[in-house]
BASE-432056 format. One record per atom (N, C-alpha, C, O): residue in three letters; x, y, z; atom name. Coordinates in steps of 0.02 Angstrom, whole numbers, plus 32768, in hexadecimal, padded with zeros to 4 digits. Layout:
BEGIN
 type   xx   yy   zz atom
  ALA    X    Y    Z   CA
...
This chain:
BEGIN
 type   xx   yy   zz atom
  UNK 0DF3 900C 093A    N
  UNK 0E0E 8FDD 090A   CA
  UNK 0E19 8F99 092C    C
  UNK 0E2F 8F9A 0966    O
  UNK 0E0D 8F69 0913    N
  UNK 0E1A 8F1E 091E   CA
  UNK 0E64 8F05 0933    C
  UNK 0E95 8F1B 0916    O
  UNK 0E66 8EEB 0951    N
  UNK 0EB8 8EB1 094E   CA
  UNK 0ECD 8EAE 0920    C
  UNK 0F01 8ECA 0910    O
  UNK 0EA5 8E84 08F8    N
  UNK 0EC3 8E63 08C6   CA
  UNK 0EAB 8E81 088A    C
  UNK 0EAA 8E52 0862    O
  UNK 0E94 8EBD 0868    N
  UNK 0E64 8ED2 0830   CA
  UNK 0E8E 8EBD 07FC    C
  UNK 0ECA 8EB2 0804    O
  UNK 0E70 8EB6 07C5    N
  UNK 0E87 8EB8 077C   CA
  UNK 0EBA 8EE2 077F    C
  UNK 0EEA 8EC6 0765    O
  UNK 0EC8 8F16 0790    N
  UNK 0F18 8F4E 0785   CA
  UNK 0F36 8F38 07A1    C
  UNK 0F6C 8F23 078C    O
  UNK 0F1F 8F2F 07EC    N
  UNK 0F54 8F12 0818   CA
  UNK 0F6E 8ED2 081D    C
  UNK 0F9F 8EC8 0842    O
  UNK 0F53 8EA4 07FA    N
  UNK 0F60 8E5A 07CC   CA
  UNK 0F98 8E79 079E    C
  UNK 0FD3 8E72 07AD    O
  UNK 0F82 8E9E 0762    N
  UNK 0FA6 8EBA 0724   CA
  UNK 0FF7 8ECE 0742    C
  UNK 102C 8EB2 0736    O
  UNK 0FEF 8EF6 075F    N
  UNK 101A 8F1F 0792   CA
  UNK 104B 8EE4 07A2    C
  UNK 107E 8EE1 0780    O
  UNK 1042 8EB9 07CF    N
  UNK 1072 8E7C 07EB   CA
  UNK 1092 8E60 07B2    C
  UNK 10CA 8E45 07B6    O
  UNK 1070 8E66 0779    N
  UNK 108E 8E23 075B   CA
  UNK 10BB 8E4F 072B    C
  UNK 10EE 8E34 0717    O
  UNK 10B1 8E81 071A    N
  UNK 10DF 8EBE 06F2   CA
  UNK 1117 8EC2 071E    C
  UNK 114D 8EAA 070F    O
  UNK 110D 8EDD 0751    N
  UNK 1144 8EE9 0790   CA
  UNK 116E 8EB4 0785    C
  UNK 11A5 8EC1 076E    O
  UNK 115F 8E79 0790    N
  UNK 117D 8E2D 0782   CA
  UNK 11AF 8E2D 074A    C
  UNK 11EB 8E37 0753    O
  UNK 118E 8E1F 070A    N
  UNK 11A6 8E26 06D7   CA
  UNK 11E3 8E7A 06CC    C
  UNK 121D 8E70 06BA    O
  UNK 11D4 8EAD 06D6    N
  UNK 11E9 8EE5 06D8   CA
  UNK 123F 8EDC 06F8    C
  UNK 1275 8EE7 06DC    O
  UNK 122C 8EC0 0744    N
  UNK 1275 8EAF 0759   CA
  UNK 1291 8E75 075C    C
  UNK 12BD 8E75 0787    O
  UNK 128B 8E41 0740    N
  UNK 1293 8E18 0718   CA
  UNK 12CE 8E23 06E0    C
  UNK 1305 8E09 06DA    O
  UNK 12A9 8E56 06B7    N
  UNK 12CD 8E5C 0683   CA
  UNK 1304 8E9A 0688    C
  UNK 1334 8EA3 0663    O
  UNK 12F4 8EBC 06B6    N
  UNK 1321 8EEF 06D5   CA
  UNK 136C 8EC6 06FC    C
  UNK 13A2 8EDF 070D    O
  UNK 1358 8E8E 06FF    N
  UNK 138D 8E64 072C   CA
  UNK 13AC 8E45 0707    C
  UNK 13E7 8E38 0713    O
  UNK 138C 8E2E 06CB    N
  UNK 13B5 8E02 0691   CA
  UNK 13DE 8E33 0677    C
  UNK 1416 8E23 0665    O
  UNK 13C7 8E7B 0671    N
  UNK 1401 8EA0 0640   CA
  UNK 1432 8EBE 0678    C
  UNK 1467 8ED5 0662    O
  UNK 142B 8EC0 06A5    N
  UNK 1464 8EBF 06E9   CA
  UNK 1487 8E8A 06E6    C
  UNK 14C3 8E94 06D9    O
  UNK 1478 8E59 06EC    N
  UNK 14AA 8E21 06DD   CA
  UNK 14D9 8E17 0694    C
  UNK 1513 8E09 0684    O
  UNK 14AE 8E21 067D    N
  UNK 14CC 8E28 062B   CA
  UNK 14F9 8E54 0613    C
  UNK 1521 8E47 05E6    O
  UNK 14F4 8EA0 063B    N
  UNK 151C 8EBE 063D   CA
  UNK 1554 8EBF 065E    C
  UNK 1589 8EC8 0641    O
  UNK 1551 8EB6 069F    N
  UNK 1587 8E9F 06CE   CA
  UNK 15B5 8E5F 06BD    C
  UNK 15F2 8E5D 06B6    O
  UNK 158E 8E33 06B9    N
  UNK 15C1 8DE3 06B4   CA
  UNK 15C6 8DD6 065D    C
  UNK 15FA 8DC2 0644    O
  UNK 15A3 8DDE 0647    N
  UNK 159F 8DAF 0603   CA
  UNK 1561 8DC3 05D0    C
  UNK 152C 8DBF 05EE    O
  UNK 155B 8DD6 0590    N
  UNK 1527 8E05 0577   CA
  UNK 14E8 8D92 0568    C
  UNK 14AC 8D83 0568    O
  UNK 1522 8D6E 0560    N
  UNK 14E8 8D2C 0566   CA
  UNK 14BB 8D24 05A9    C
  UNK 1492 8CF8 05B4    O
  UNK 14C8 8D47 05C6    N
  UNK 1493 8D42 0615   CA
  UNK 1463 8D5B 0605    C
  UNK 1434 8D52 062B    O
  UNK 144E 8D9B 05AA    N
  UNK 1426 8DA6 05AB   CA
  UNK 13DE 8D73 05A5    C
  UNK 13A2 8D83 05A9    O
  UNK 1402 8D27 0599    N
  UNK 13D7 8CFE 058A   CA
  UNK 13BA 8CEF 05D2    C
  UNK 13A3 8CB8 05DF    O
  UNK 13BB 8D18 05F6    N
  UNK 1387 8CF1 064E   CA
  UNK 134E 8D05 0649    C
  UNK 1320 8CF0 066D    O
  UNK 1345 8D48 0606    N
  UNK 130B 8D67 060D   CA
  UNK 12D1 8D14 05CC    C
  UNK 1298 8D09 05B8    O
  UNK 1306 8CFC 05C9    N
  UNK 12C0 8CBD 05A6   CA
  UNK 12A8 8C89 05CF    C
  UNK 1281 8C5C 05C0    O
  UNK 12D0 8C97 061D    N
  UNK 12C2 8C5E 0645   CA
  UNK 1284 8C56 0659    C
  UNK 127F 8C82 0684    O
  UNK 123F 8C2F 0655    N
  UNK 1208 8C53 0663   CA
  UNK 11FE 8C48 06C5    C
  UNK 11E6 8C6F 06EF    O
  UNK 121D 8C00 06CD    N
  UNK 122A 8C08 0715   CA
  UNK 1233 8C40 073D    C
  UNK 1219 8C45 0774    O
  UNK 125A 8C6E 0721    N
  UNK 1265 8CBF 073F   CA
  UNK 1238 8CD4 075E    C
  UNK 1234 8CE1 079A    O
  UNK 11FF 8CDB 071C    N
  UNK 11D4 8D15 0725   CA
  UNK 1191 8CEE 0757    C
  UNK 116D 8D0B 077F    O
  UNK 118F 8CA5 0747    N
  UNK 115B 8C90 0776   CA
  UNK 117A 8C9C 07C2    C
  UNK 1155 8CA9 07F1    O
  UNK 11BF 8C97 07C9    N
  UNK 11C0 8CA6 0804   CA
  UNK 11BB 8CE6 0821    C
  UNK 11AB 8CF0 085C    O
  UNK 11CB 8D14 07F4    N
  UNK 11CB 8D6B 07EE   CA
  UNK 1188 8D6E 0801    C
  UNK 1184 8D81 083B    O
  UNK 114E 8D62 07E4    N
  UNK 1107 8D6A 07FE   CA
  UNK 10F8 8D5C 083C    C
  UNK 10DF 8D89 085E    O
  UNK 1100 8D2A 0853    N
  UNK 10EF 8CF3 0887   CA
  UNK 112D 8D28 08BE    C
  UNK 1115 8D2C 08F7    O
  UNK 1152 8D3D 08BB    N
  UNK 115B 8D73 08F1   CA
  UNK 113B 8DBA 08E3    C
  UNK 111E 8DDB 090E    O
  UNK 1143 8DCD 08A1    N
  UNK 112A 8E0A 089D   CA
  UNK 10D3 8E2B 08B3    C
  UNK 10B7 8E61 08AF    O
  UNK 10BD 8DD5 08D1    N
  UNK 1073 8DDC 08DF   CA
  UNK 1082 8DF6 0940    C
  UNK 1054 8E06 0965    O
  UNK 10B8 8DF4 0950    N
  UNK 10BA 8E28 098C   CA
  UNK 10AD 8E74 0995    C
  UNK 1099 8E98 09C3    O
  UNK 10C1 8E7B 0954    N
  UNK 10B6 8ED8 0956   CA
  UNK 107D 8EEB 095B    C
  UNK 107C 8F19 0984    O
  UNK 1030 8ED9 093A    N
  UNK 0FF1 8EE9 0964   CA
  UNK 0FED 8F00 09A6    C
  UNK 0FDA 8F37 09BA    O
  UNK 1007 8EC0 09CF    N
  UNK 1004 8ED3 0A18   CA
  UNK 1029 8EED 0A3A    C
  UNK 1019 8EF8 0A74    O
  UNK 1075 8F03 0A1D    N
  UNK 109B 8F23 0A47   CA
  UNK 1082 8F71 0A26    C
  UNK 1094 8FA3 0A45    O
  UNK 105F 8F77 09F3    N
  UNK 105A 8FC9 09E8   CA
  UNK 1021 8FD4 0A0E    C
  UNK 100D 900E 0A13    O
  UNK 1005 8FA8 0A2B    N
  UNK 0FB2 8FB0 0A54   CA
  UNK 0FDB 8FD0 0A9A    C
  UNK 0FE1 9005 0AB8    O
  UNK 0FEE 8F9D 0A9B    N
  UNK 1026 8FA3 0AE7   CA
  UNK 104B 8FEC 0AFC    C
  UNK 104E 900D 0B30    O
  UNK 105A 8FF0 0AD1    N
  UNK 10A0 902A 0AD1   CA
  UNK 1080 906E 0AB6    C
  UNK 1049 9069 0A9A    O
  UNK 109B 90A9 0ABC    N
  UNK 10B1 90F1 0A87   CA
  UNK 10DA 90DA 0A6A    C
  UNK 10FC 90A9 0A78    O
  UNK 10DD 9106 0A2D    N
  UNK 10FF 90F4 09ED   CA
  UNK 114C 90F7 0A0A    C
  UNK 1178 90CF 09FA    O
  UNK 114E 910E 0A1D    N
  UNK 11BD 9107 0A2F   CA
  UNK 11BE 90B8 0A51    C
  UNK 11E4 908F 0A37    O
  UNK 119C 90A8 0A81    N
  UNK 11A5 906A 0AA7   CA
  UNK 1189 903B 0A81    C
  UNK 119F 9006 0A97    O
  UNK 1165 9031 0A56    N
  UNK 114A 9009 0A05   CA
  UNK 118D 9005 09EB    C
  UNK 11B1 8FD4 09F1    O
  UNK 119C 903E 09CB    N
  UNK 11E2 902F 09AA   CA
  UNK 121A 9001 09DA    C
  UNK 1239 8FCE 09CC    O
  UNK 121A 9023 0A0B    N
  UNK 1262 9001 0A36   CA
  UNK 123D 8FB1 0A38    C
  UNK 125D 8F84 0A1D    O
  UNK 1203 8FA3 0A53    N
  UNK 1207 8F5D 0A60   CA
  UNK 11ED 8F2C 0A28    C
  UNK 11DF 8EF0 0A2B    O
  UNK 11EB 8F55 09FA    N
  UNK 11BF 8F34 09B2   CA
  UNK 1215 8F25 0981    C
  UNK 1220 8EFB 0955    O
  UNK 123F 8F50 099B    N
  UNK 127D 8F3A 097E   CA
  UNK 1298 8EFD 09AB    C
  UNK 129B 8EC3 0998    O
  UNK 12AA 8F14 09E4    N
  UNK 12B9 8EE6 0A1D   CA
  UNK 12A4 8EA2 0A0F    C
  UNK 12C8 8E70 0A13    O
  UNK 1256 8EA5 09FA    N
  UNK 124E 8E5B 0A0A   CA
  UNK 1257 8E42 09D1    C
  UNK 1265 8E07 09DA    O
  UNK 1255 8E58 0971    N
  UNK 125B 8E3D 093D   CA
  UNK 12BA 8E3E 0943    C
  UNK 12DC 8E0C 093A    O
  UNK 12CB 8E69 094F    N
  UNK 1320 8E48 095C   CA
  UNK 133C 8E07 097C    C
  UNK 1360 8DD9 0967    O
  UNK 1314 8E17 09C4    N
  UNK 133A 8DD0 09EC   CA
  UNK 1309 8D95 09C9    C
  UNK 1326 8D5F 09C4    O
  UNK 12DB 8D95 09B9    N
  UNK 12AF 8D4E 09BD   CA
  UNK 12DB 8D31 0979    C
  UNK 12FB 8CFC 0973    O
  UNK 12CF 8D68 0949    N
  UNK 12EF 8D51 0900   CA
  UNK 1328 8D2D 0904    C
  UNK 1330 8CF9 08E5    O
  UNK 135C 8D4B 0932    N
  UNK 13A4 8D4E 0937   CA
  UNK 13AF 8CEF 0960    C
  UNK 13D6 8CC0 0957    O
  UNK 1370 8CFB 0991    N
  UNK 1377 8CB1 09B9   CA
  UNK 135C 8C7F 097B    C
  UNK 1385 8C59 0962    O
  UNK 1334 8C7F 096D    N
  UNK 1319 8C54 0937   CA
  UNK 1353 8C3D 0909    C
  UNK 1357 8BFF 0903    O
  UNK 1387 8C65 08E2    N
  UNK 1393 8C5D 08B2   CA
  UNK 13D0 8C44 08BD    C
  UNK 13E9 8C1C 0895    O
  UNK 13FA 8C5F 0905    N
  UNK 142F 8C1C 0922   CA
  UNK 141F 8BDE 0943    C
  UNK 1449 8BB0 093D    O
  UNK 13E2 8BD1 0968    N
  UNK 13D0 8B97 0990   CA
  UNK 13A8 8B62 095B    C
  UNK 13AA 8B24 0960    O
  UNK 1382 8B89 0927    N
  UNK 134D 8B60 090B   CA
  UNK 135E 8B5E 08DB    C
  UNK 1347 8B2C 08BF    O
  UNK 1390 8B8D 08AA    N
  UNK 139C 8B76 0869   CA
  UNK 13DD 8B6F 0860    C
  UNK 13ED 8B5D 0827    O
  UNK 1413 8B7C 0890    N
  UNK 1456 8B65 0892   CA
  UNK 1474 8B95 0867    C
  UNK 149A 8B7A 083F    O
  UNK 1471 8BD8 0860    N
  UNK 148D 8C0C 0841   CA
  UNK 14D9 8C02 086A    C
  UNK 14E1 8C00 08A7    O
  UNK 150C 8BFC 0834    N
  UNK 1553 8C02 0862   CA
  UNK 156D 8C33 0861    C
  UNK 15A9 8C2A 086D    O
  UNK 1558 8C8A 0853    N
  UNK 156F 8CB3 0860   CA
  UNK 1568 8CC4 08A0    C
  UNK 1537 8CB4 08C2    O
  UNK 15A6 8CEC 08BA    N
  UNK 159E 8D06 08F6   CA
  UNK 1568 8D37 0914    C
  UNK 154F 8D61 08EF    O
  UNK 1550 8D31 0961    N
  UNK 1527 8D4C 0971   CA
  UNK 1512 8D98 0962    C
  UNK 14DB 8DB2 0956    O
  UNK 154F 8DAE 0967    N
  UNK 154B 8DFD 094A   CA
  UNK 152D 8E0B 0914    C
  UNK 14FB 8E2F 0910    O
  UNK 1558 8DE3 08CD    N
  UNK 1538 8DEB 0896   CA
  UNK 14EC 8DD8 089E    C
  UNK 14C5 8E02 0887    O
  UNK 14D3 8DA6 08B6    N
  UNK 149D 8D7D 08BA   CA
  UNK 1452 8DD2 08DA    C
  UNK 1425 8DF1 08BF    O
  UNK 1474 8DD0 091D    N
  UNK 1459 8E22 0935   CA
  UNK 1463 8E48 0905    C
  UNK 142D 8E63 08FD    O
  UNK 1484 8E5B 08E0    N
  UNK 1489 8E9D 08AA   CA
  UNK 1458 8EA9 0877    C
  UNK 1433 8ED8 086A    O
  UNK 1463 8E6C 085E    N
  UNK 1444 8E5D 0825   CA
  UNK 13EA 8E45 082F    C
  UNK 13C3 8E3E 0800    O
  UNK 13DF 8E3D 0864    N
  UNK 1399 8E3E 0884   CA
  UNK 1383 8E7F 0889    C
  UNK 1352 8E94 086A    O
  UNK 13AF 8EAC 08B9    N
  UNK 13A3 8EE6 08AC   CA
  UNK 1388 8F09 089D    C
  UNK 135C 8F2D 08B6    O
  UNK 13AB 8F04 0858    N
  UNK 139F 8F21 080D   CA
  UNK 133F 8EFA 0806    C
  UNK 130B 8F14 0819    O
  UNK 1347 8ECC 07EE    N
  UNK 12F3 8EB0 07FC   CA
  UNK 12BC 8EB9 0827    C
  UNK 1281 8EAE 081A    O
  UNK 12D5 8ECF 085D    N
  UNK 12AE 8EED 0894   CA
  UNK 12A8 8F29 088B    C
  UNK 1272 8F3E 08A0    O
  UNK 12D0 8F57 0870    N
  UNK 12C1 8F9E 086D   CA
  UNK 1298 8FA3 0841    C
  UNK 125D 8FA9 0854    O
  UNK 12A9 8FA2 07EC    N
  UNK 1279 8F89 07BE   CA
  UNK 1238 8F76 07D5    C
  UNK 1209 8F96 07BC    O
  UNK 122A 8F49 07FF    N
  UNK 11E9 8F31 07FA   CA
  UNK 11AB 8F51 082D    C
  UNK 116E 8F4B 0827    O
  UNK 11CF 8F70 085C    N
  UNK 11B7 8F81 088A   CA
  UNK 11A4 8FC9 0861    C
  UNK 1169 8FD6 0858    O
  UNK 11D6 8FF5 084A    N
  UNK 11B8 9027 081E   CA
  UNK 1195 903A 0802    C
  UNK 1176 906F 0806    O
  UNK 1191 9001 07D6    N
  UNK 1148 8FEA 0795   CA
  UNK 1124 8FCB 07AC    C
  UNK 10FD 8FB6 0781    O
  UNK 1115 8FB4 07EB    N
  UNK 10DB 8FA5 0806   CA
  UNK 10BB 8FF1 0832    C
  UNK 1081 8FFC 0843    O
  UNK 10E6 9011 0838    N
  UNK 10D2 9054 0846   CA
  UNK 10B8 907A 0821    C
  UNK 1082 9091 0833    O
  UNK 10C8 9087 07FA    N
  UNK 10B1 909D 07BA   CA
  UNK 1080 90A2 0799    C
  UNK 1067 90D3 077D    O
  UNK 1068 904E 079E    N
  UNK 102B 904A 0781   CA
  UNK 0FE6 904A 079D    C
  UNK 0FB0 9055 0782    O
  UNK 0FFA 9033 07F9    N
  UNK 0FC8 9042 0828   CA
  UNK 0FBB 9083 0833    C
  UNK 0F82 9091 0844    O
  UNK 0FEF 90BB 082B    N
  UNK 1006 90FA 0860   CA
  UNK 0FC0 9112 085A    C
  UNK 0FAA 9121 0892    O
  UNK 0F93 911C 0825    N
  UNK 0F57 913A 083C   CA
  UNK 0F1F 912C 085A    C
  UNK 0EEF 9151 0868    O
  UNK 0F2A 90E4 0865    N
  UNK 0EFA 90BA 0891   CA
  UNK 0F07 90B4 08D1    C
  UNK 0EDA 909C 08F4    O
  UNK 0F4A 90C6 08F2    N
  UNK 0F62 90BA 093A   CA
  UNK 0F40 90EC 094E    C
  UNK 0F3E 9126 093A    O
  UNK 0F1B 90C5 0987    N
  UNK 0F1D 90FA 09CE   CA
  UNK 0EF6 9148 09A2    C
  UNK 0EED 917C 09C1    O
């Protein structure tokens, strides 16, 4: 299979969107049910893609347990840095990590998911 195939294109950008919206209803639920409005932000999700195009190569890289650990790892911290340094989120770091998390698990999942029969 390719790098980049049509699934594995499809795949990133679902994953993206997937925890994305997994993160808006974490927030929404936790702080305030109006946070559900982050899921209209479209900024989100372009940025949700534009990391979620790491997981190709870390599932090339890795077995599936070390995919998961660093396919979360890295959509947690990158998200989490982005969204206090670059977009001035004033929640605290914790929340900021949590709630990435939650988006990183999500996405990394459903990008599993939809590759799992094409890996390796």
């Amino acid at each position: 299979m390719e790098m980049f195939s049509t699934r594995v294109l499809v795949a990133v950008v679902v994953a993206a969107v997937s925890g994305t919206l997994f993160n808006a209803a974490a927030v929404a639920i936790a702080v305030s049910p109006d946070r559900l409005a982050l899921a209209l932000v479209p900024g989100r999700y372009i940025v949700a893609i534009a990391l979620c195009l790491a997981l190709p190569f870390l599932s090339r890289l890795f077995d599936r347990l070390w995919f998961f650990i660093s396919g979360v790892l890295w959509l947690t911290v990158a998200a989490s840095v982005i969204a206090k340094l670059i977009f001035g989120v004033g929640a605290p770091w914790s929340m900021v990590l949590g709630f990435n998390l939650v988006y990183a698990i999500a996405a990394v999942i459903t990008y599993h998911l939809i590759t799992a029969k094409s890996v390796k």
